[in-house]
N, C-alpha and C positions, 0 to 999 in steps of 0.2 A: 504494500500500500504506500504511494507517493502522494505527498502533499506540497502543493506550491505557495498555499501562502504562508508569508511571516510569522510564525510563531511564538513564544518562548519554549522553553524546556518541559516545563510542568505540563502545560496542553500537549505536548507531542507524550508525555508521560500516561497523560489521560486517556489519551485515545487508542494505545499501545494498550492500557491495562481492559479497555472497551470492547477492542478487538479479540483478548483474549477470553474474556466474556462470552462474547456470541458463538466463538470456536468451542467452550465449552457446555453451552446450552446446544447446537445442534448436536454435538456430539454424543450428550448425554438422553437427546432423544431416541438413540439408541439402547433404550435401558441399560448403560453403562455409568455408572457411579464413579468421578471424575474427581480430585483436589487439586487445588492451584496454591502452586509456592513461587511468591512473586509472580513474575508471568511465565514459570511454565506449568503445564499440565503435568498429570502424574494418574497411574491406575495403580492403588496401593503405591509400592516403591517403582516402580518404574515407570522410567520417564517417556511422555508421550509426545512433546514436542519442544519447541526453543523458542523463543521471541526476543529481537531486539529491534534496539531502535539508533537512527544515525543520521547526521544531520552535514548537509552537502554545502555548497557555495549556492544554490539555488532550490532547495529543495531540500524535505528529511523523509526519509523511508522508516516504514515498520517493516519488519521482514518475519513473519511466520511459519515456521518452518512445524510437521506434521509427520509422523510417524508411518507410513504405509506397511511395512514390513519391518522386523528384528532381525533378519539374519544377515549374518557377516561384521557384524560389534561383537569388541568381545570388553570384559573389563568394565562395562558398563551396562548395568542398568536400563533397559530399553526396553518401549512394550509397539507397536505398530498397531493400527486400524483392525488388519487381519485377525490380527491374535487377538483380538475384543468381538471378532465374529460381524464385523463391517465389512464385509467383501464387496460390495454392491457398486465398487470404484473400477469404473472399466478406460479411464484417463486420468492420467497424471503428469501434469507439466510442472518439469521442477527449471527455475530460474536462475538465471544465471548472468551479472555483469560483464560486461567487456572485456575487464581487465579486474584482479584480484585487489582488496582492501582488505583490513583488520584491525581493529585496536589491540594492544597488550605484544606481551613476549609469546616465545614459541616456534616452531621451523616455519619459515616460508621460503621456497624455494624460487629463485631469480627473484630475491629483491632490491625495491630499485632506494637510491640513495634521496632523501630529502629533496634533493637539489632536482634530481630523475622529476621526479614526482612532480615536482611543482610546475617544472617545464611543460612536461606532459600532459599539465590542467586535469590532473587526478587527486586532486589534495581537495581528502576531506577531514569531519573532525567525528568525534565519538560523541553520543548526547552528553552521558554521563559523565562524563570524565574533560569534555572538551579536550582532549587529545591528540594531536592528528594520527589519523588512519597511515599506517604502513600501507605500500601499494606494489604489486609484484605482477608481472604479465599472466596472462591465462592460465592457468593449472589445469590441463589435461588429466592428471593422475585424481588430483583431488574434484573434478568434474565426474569422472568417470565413478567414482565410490560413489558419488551424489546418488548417479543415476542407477547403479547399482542395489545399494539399500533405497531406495523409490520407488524403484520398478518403473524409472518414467519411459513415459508412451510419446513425448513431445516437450521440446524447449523451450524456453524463454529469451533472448541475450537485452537487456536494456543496458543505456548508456553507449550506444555505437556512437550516438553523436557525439558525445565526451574524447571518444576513441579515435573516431573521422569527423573530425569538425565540419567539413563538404556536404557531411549527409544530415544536417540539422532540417529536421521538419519534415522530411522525403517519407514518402505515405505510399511508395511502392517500390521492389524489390527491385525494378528493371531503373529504377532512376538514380539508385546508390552505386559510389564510384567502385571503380573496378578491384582496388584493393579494398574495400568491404566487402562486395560480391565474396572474394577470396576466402577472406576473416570467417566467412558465417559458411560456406562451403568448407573447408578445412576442418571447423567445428563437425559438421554431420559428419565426414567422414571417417575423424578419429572416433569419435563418438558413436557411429551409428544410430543417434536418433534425430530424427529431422527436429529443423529450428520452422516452431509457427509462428511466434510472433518476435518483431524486434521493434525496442525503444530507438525513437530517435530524434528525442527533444521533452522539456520538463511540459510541456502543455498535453491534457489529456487524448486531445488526436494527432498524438506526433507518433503513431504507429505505424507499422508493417504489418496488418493480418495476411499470412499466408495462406490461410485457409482461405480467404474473399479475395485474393490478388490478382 
């Protein structure tokens, strides 16, 4: 969930703990018995999904992320939709930015230096913490886990325009420059799952549906 207008902290806190709210009332429509610690979910001790929030040069994102399946974690505590006897999920688009961000310590592989970063107009900050986000090119390997424990059926890439500045606004596949075309090809192909929709710009019809293209 992307919001454009101007904020503070505590609103984008709001609407983060709102969100994870209404994930927990559909979900518990499935007579499944749900606790929320902070904003994530949990069935008994295992955990059902992750919520955070982050806040850009133009824009803050909630990002809610959803358990589908448990298998392939190990070391952790994890419960998926499945295993709660929700099967009735016959698509799964798991999402995916341009290029890799994070707050905190921890491996990232190619990452790029402060200086990288700011060049490349990928400097963002953390809500919580006001931090800047580490930022590192595509992660193929940690893409692929995504979609693995997902089980996803179709993609997401937003932020191409951050990535291709050229392609700000462009509302169809055939008008994005030719190294984007490549960007989001090279993605299906490592990946083998097709990309349906791509961001490309903070206004709510700055998209690419590939399904209506």
């Amino acid at each position: 969930m992307e919001h454009f207008d101007a904020v503070d902290l505590k609103t984008i806190y709001l609407r983060q703990r709102l969100l994870v709210f209404i994930a927990k009332e559909v979900i518990e429509s499935y007579n499944v018995k749900l606790k929320r610690d902070g904003d994530d979910l949990y069935f008994e001790d295992k955990k059902l999904s992750v919520c955070i929030a982050c806040k850009g040069v133009t824009s803050t994102k909630i990002h809610l992320g959803i358990n589908v399946k448990s298998k392939g974690v190990e070391h952790v505590k994890i419960i998926g939709l499945e295993d709660l006897g929700i099967k009735n999920v016959d698509e799964v688009m798991v999402v995916f930015k341009a290029y890799l961000t994070r707050v905190g310590t921890g491996p990232m592989d190619n990452e790029l230096s402060a200086e990288e970063t700011e060049q490349k107009g990928w400097a963002e900050f953390g809500t919580v913490t006001g931090r800047p986000r580490r930022a590192a090119e595509f992660d193929f390997e940690l893409a692929q886990r995504a979609i693995m424990l997902s089980s996803a059926t179709q993609l997401a890439i937003t932020k191409l325009d951050v990535r291709f500045p050229e392609c700000a606004g462009v509302k169809s596949f055939s008008d994005l420059s030719d190294e984007a075309k490549s960007f989001i090809k090279n993605i299906e192909d490592k990946l083998q799952v097709r990309v349906m929709l791509i961001g490309t710009g903070p206004l709510v019809d700055d998209i690419i549906d590939i399904r209506f293209d």
